[in-house]
N, C-alpha and C positions, 0 to 999 in steps of 0.2 A: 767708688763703691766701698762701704766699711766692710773690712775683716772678718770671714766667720764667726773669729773667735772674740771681736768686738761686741758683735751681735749678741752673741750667746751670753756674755757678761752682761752687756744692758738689759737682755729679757733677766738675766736673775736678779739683775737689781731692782727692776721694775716690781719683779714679784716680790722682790722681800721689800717694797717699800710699801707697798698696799694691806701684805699681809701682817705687817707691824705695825700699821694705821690706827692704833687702839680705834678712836677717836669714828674713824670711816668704819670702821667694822662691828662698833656697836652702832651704831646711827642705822645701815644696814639692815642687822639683827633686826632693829625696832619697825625696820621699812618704814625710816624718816626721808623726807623729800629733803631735808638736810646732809642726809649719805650722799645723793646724787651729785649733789653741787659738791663737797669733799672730794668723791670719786673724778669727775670735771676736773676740776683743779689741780687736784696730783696728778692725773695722766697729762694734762695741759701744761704744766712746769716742767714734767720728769723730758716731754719731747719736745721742750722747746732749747731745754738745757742739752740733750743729746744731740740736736742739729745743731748749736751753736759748735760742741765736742766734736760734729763730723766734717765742719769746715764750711755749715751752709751760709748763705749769702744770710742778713739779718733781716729780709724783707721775704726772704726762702723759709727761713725757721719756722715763722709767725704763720706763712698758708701754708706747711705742713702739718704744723702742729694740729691748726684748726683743722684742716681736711680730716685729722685722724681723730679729734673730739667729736665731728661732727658724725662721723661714720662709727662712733663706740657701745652703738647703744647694745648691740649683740655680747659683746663682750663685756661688758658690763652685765647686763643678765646672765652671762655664765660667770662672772664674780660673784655676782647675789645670790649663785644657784650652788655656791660652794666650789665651782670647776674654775679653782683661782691660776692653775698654771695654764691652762686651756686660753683664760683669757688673757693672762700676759701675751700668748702665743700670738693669738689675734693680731692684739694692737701691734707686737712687732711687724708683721708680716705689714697688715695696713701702712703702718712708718714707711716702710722699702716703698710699698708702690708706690707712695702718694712723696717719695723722693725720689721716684723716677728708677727704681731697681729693678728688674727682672726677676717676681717672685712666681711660684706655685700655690696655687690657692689650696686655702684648707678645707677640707670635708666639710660640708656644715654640721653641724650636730643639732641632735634633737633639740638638747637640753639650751643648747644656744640661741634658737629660731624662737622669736617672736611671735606670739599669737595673740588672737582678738582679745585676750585677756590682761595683754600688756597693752593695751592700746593708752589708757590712761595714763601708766606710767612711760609711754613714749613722748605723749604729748608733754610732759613733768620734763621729760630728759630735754627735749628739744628745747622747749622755754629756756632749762637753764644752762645748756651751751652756748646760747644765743648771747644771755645773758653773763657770763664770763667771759666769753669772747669780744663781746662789745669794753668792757672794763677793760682785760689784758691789752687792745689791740690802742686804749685811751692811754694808756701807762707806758706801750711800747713806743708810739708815738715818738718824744723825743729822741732816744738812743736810737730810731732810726734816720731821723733828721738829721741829726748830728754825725752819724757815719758817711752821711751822703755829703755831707756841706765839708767836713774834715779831709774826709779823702777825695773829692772835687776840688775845692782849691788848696789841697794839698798843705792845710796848716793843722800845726801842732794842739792841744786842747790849753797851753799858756797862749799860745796867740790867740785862740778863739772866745777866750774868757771876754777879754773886752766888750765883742759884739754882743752881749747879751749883760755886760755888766757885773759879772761873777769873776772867782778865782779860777783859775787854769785847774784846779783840784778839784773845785767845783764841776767843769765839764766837765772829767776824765769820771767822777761818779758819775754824775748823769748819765755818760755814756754808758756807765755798764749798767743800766739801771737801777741805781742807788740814789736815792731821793726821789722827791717829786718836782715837776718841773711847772710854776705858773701857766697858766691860761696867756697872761701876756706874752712871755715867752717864748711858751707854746708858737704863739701869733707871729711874733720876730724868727722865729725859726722859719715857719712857712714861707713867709714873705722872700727871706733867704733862701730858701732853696728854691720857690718859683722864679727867684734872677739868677741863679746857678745854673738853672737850664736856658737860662736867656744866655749866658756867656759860653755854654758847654756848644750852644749851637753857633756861638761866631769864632771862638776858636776850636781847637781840638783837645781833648782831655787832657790829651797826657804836656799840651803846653801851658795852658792855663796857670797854673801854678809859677812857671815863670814867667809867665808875662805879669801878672799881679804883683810882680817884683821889683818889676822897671817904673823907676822914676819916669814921669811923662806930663806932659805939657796939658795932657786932659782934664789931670787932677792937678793943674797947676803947681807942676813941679814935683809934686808928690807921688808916692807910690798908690796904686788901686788899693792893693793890701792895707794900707793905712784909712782908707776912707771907709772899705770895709769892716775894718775893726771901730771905726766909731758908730756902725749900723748905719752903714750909705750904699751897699751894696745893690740895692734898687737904683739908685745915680749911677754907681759903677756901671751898670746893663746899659741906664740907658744914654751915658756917655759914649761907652764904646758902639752900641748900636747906631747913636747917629752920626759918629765920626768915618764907619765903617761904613754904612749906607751912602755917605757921599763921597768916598772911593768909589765905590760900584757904581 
């Protein structure tokens, strides 16, 4: 559970980053279908940056985040409606649940509850949640591939440059999401983690790692790790699957 007084920080920073928004807060004024998607997007970075800050898992941050965009639209009309601390409050509270906290729900307020008059503009909101969420979760994509395939067979981001043909500095952005990552890539990545789970399931996690270490007569003398890093990691599975099937 994060700290009261963690809490109470992220709600004020939340607040003062919406309400400094020049940019979100005239678009707003103008009631631009433009504000909406601004307003999306900052609350969708501001929680996906503070789960990352809470220690959530990387595939945790991503359906928190969305969970609490997709449920904003109350709080967002009480942004629009000027009741800017009201709404940070919101979306905090939202955060906890939809991170598994034990929260107290708030009063609903008038000024907050949607009516047949907003119907338009919910249809507006929904579209373009949908619509950043499909984007963010295409961009998230890799650095979550990569966390999974690093810390499963337990290699460095210089040893994993190889398998994709890049610098070790190369992953280690990617990972934190800095750049963008090819479509083919993208594809080599998949590919790798659907034999990651081929291997997770003939050995056990936490040996994996060394086993991909031992020279062995499979890879003809060579290490797993080595055939891995030249993108054989599919061989690797299903070398060890059928060496392993005819033990049993």
């Amino acid at each position: 559970m994060v700290p009261s007084v963690a809490l109470r920080k992220a709600e004020a920073d939340l607040e003062h980053r919406l309400v400094t928004h020049r940019k979100l807060n005239r678009l707003l004024e103008r009631g631009s279908a433009e504000g909406i998607r601004v307003f999306v997007v900052e609350v969708s970075e501001f929680f996906t940056a503070l789960g990352k800050q809470a220690g959530l898992r990387p595939d945790t941050v991503l359906v928190v985040a969305g969970a609490v965009v997709q449920d904003a639209f109350a709080p967002f009309l009480c942004y629009q409606r000027g009741h800017r601390r009201e709404a940070t409050r919101l979306l905090m509270v939202k955060w906890r649940f939809y991170r598994g906290d034990p929260v107290a729900a708030l009063p609903s307020r008038a000024h907050c509850r949607p009516g047949p008059a907003d119907d338009a503009t919910l249809r507006m909101f929904s579209a373009t949640v949908s619509g950043v969420l499909i984007a963010q979760a295409k961009a998230s994509r890799g650095p979550v591939l990569l966390a999974e395939l690093l810390g499963g067979l337990g290699m460095s981001h210089d040893e994993f440059g190889p398998v994709l043909e890049v610098s070790g500095e190369t992953i280690r952005r990617w990972s934190h999401g800095t750049g963008s990552i090819s479509e083919a890539k993208l594809a080599k990545l998949d590919t790798a983690a659907a034999a990651l789970k081929r291997l997770v399931a003939l050995f056990r996690p936490e040996r994996l790692p060394e086993v991909i270490r031992r020279p062995a007569e499979l890879f003809n003398g060579e290490r797993a790790i080595d055939w891995i890093q030249r993108g054989r990691i599919a061989d690797v599975a299903d070398r060890y699957d059928l060496a392993l099937s005819y033990q049993a």
